[in-house]
C-alpha positions as YAML, in Angstrom:
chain: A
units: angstrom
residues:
- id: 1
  name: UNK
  ca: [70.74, 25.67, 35.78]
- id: 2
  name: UNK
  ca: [71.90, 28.89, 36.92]
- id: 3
  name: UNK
  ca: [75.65, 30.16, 35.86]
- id: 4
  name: UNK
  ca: [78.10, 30.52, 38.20]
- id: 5
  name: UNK
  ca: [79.66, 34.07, 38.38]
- id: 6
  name: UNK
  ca: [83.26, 33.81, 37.71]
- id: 7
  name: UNK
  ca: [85.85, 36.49, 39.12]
- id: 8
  name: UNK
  ca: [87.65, 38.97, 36.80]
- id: 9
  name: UNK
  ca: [90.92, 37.44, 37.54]
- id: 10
  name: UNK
  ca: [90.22, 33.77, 36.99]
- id: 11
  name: UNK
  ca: [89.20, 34.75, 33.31]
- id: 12
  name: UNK
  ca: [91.21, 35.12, 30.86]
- id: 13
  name: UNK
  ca: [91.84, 38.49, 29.23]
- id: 14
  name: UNK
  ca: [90.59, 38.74, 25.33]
- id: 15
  name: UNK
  ca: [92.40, 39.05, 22.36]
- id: 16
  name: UNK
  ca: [92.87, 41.95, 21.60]
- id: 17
  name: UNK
  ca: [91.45, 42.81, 17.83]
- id: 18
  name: UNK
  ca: [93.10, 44.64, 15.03]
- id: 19
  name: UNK
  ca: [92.93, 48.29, 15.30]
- id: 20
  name: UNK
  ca: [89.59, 49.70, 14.25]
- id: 21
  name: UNK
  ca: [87.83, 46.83, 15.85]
- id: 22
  name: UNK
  ca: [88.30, 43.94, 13.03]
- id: 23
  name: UNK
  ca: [88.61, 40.49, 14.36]
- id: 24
  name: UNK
  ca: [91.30, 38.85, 12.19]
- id: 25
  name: UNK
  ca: [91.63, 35.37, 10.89]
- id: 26
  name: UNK
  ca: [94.38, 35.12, 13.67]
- id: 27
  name: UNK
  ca: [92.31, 36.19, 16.34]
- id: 28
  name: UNK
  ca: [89.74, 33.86, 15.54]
- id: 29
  name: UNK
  ca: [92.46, 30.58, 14.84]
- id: 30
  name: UNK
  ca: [94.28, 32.01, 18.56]
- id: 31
  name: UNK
  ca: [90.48, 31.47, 20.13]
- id: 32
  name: UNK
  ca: [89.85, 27.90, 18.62]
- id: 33
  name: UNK
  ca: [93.59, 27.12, 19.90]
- id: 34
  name: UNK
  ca: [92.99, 27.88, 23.31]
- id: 35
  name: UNK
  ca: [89.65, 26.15, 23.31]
- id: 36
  name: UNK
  ca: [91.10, 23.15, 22.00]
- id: 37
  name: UNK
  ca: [93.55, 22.98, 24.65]
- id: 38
  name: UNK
  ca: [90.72, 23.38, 27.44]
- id: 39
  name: UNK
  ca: [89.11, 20.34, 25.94]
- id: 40
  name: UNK
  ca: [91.61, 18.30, 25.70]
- id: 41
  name: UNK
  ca: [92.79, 18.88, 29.20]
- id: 42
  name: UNK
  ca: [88.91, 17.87, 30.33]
- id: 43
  name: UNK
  ca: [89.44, 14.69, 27.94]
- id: 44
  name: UNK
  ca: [92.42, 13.87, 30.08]
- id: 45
  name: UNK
  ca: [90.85, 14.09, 33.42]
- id: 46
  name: UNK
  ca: [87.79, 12.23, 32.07]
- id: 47
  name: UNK
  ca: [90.22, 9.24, 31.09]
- id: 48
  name: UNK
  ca: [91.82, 9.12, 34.52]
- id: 49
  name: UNK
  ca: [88.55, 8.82, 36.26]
- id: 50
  name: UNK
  ca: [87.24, 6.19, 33.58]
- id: 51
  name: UNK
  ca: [90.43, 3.89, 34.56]
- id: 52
  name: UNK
  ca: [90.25, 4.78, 38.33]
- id: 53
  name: UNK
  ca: [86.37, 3.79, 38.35]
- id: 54
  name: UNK
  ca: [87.19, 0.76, 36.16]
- id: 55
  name: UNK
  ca: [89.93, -0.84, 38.11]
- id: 56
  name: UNK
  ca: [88.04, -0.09, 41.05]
- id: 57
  name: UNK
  ca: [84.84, -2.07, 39.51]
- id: 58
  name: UNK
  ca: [87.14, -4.81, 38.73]
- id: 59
  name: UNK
  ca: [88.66, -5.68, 42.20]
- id: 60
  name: UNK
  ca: [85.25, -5.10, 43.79]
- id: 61
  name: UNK
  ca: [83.49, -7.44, 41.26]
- id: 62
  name: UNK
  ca: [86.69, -10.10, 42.62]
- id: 63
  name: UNK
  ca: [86.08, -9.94, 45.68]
- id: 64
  name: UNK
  ca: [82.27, -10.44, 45.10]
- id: 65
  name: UNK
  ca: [83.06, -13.55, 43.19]
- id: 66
  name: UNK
  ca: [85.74, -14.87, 46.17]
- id: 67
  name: UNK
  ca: [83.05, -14.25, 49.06]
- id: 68
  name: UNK
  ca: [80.16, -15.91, 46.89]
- id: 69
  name: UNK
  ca: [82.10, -18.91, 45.96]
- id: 70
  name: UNK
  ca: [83.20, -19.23, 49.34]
- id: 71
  name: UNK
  ca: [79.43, -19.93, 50.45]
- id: 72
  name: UNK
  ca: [78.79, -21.86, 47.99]
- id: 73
  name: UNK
  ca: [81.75, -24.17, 49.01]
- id: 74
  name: UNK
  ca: [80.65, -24.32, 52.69]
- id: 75
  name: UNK
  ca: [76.65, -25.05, 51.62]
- id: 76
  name: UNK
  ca: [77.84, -28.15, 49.83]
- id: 77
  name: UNK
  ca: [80.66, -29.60, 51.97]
- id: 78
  name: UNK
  ca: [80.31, -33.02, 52.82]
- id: 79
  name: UNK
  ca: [80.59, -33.66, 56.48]
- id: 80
  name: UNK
  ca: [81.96, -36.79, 57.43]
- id: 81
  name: UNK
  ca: [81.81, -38.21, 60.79]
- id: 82
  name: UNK
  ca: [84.35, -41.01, 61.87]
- id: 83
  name: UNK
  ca: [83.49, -43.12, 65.31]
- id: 84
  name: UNK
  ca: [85.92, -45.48, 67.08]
- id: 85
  name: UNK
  ca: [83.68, -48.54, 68.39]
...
C-alpha cells in the first residue's frame, strides 16, 4: 500500500519541545492526548455505520421473510370451485 501524501496545512503543527531540544513528559502526555481523541472520533463513526448497516440488514431480512411467506401461502392455497346445477 502506498501512503498518501498529505498537504502541509492539513497536518497538524508539532509540539514544540523544551528548549535545547528535550521532549518533556508533557510533550509526550499532550501527543497521547491528541491521539486518543483521533481514535475515539474513528470509534464513533465506526458505531454509526455498524447501526446504519444493522438496521438496514434487519428490514431487508423482513421483507425477505414477507415475500417468501407470501409464496409459500399461494403454493398451498386450496382452490375451491363451487357449480350451480
Amino acid at each position: 500500500m502506498t501512503a498518501t501524501p498529505t498537504s502541509p496545512s492539513s497536518r497538524p503543527a508539532p509540539a514544540a519541545a523544551a528548549p535545547g531540544g528535550r521532549i518533556t513528559r508533557a510533550d509526550i502526555e499532550a501527543k497521547l492526548r491528541q491521539i486518543q481523541g483521533d481514535v475515539e472520533t474513528g470509534v464513533e463513526s465506526g458505531r454509526d455505520i455498524g447501526r446504519i448497516a444493522a438496521i438496514g440488514g434487519a428490514v431487508l431480512g423482513v421483507f425477505v421473510i414477507y415475500f417468501l411467506g407470501r409464496r409459500h401461502g399461494r403454493k398451498k392455497r386450496t382452490i375451491v370451485e363451487i357449480k350451480r346445477v
